[in-house]
MIVEX-254971 format. One line per field, with one value per atom (N, C-alpha, C, O): residue number from 1; residue in one letter; chain; atom name; x, y, z. Coordinates in steps of 0.05 Angstrom, whole numbers. Example, Ala and Ser with C-alpha at 12.3 -4.5 7.8 and 13.67 -1.06 7.14 Angstrom:
residues 2
n (1/1/1/1/2/2/2/2)
res (a/a/a/a/s/s/s/s)
chain (A/A/A/A/A/A/A/A)
atom (N/CA/C/O/N/CA/C/O)
xx (264/246/264/285/257/273/258/268)
yy (-114/-90/-66/-66/-45/-21/1/23)
zz (156/156/156/169/142/143/157/161)
end
This chain:
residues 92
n (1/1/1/1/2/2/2/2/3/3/3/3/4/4/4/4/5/5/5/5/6/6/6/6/7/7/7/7/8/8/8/8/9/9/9/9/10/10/10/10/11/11/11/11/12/12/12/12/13/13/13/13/14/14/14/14/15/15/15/15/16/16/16/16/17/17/17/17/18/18/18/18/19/19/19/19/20/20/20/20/21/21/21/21/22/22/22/22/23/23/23/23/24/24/24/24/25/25/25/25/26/26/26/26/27/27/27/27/28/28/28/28/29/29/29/29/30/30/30/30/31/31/31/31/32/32/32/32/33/33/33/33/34/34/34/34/35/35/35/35/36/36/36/36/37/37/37/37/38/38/38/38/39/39/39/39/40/40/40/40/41/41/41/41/42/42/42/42/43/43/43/43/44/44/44/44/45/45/45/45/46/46/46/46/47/47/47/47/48/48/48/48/49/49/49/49/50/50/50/50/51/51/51/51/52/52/52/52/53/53/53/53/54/54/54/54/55/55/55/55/56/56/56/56/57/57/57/57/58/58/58/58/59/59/59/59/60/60/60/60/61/61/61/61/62/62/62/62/63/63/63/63/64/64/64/64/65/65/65/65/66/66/66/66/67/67/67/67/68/68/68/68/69/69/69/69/70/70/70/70/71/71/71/71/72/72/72/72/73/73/73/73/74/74/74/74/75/75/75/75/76/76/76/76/77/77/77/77/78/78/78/78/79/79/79/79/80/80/80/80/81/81/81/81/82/82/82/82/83/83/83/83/84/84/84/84/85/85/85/85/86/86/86/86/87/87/87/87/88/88/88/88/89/89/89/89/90/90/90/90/91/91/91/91/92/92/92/92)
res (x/x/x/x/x/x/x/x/x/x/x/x/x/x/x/x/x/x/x/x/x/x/x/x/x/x/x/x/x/x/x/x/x/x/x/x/x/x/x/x/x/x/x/x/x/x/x/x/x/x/x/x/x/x/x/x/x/x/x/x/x/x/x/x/x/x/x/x/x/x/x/x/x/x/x/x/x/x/x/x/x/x/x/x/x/x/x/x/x/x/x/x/x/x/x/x/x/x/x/x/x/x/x/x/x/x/x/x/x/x/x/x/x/x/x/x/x/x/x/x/x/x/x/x/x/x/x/x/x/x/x/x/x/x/x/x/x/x/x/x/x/x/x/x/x/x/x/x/x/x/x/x/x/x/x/x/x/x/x/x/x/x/x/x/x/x/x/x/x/x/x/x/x/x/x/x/x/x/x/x/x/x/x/x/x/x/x/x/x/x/x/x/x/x/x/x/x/x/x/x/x/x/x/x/x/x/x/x/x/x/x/x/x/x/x/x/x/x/x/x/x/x/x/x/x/x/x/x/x/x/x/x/x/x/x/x/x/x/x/x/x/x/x/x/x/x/x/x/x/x/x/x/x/x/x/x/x/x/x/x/x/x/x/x/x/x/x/x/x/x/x/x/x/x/x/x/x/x/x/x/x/x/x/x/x/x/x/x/x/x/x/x/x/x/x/x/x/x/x/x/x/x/x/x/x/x/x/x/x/x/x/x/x/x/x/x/x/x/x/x/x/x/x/x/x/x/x/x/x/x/x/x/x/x/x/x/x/x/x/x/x/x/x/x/x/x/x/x/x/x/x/x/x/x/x/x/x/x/x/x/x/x/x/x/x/x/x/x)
chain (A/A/A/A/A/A/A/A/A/A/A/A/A/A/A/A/A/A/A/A/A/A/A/A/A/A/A/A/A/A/A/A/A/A/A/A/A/A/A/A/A/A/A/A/A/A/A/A/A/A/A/A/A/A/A/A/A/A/A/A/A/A/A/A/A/A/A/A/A/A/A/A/A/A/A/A/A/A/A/A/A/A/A/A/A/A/A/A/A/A/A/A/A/A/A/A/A/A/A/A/A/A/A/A/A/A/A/A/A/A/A/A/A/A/A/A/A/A/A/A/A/A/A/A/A/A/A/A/A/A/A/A/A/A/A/A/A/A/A/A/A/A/A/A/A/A/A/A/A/A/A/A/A/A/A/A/A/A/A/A/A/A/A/A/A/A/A/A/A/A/A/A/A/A/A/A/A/A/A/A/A/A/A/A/A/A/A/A/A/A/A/A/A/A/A/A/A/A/A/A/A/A/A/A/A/A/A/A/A/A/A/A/A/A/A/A/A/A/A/A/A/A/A/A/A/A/A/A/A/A/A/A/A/A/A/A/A/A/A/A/A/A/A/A/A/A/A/A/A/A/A/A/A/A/A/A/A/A/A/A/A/A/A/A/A/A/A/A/A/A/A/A/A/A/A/A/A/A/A/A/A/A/A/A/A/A/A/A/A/A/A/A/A/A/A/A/A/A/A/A/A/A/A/A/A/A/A/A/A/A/A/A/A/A/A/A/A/A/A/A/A/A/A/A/A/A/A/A/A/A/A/A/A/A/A/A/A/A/A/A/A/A/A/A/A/A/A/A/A/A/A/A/A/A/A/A/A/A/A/A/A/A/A/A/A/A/A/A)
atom (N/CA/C/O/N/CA/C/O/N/CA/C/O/N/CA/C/O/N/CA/C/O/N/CA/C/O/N/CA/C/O/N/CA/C/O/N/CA/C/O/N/CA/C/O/N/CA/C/O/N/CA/C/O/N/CA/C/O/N/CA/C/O/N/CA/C/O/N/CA/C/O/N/CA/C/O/N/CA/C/O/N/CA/C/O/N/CA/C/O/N/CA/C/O/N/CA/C/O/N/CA/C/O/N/CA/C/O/N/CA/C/O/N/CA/C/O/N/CA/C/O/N/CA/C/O/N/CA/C/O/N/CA/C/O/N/CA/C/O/N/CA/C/O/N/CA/C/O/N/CA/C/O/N/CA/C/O/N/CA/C/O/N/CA/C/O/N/CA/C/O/N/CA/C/O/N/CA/C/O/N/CA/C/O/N/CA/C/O/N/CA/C/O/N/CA/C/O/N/CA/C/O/N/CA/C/O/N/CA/C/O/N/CA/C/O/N/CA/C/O/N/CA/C/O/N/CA/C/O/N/CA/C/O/N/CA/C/O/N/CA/C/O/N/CA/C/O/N/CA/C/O/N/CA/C/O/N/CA/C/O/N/CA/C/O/N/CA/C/O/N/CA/C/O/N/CA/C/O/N/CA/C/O/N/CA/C/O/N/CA/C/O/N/CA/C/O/N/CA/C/O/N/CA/C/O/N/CA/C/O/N/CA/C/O/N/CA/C/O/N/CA/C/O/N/CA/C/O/N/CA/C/O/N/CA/C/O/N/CA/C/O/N/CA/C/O/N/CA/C/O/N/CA/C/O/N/CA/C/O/N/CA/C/O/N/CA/C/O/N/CA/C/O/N/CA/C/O/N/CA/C/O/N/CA/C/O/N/CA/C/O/N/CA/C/O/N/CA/C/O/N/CA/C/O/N/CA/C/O/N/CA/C/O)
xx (17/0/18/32/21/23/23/4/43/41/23/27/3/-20/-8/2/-9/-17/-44/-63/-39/-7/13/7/34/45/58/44/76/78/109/125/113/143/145/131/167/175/205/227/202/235/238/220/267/272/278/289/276/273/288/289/293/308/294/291/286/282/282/275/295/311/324/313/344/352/340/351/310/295/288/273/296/298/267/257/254/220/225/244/200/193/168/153/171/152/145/161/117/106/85/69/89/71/60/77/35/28/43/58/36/51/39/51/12/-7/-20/-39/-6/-1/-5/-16/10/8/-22/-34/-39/-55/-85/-108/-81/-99/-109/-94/-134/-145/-160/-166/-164/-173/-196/-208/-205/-228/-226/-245/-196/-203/-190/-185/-185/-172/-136/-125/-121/-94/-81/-87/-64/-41/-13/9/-17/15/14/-8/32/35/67/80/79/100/105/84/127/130/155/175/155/190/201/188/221/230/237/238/242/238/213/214/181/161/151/127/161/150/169/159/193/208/202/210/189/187/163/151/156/139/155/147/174/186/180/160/205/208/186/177/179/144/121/108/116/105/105/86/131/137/128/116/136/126/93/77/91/54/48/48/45/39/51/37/75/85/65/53/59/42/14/0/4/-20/-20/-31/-7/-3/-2/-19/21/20/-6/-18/-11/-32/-64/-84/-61/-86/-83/-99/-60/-51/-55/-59/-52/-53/-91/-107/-96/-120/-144/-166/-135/-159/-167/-190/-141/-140/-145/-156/-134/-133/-161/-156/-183/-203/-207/-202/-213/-217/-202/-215/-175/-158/-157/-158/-155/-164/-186/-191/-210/-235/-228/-238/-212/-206/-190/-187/-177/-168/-173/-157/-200/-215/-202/-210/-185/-173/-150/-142/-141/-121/-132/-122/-158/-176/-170/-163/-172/-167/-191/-214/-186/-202/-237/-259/-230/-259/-274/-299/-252/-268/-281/-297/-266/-271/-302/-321/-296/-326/-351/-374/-338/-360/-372/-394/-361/-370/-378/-385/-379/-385/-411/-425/-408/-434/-465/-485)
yy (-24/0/25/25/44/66/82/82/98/122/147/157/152/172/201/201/220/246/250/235/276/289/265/242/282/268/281/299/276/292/290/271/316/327/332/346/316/325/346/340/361/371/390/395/398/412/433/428/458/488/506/503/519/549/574/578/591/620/634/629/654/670/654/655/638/618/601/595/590/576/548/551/527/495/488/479/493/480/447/438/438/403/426/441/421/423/404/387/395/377/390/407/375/388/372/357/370/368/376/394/363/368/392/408/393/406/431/442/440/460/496/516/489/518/518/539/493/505/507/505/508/512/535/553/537/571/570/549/595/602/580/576/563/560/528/513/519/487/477/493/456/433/439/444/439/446/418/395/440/426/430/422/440/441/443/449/440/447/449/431/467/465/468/473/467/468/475/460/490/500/473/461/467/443/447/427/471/480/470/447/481/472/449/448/428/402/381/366/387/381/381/364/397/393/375/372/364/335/309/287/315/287/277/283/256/244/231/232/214/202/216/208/232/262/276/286/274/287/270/279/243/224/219/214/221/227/249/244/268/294/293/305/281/279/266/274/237/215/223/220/235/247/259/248/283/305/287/289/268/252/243/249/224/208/221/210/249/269/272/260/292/292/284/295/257/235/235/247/225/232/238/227/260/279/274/273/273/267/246/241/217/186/176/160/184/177/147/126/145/129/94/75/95/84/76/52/96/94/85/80/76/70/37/26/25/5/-6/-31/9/7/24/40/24/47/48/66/32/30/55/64/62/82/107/122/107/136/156/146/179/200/200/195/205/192/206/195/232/247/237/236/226/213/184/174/174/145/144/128/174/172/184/183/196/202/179/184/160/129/112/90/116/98/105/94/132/138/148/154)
zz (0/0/0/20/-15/-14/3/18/8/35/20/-2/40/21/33/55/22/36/54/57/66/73/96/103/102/109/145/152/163/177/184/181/193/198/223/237/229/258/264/253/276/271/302/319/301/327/315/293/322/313/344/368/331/348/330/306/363/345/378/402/362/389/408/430/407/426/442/464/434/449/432/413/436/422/425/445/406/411/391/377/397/378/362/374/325/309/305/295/309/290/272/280/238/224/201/190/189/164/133/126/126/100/85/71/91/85/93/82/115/134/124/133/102/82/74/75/65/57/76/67/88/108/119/126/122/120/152/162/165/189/191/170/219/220/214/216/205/191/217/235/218/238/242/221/265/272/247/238/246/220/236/228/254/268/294/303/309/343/345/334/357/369/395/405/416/441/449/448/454/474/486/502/479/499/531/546/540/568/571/581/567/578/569/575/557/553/581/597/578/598/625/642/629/671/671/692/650/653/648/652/641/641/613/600/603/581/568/546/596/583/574/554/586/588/561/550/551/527/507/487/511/483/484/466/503/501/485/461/490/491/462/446/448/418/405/385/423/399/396/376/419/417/391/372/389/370/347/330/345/311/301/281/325/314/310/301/319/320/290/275/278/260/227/205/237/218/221/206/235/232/229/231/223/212/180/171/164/135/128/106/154/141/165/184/162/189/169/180/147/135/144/153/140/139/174/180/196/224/221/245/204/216/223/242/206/211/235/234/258/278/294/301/303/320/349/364/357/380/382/403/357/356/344/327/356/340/366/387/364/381/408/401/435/449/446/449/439/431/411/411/384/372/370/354/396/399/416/414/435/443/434/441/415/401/378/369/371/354/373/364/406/417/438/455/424/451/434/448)
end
C-alpha cells in the first residue's frame, strides 16, 4: 500500500535561542482560518518539567491526531487508535 498524503514532519527548531519540537502536516500551508490544527509546536523547556514520558505522550498524541484527521478512513479500521474524543463520540 502506498504512503497517502499528507504526510507529517517532525523537527527541532530554534528562534531567538529557544529549542521548541515542530510537529507538522505536509499540508499545513494550505490551510485557511477555522479548519482543523495542521501544526503544534513546544519550547522544549516547557514540555520538559513533565518528564520524558510526558513528552512522548503529549508527541504521539499530537501525531496520531494529526494523521488523523485526513486518514479517518484508513483509522476506521483500527478504532482503537482513533483520538479519544473521537472514539467517544462512535461509541456513545
Amino acid at each position: 500500500m502506498a504512503i497517502e498524503e499528507p504526510r507529517i514532519n517532525v523537527a527541532l527548531t530554534t528562534n531567538s535561542g529557544c529549542a521548541s519540537i515542530l510537529i507538522r502536516r505536509s499540508d499545513a500551508d494550505d490551510s485557511a482560518p477555522g479548519e482543523p490544527m495542521r501544526w503544534v509546536s513546544w519550547q522544549l523547556g516547557a514540555i520538559e518539567r513533565a518528564g520524558y514520558m510526558a513528552a512522548c505522550e503529549r508527541i504521539g498524541n499530537a501525531v496520531l491526531r494529526l494523521l488523523h484527521q485526513p486518514h479517518a478512513a484508513l483509522f476506521a479500521q483500527h478504532p482503537l487508535l482513533a483520538p479519544p474524543d473521537e472514539l467517544s463520540n462512535s461509541t456513545g
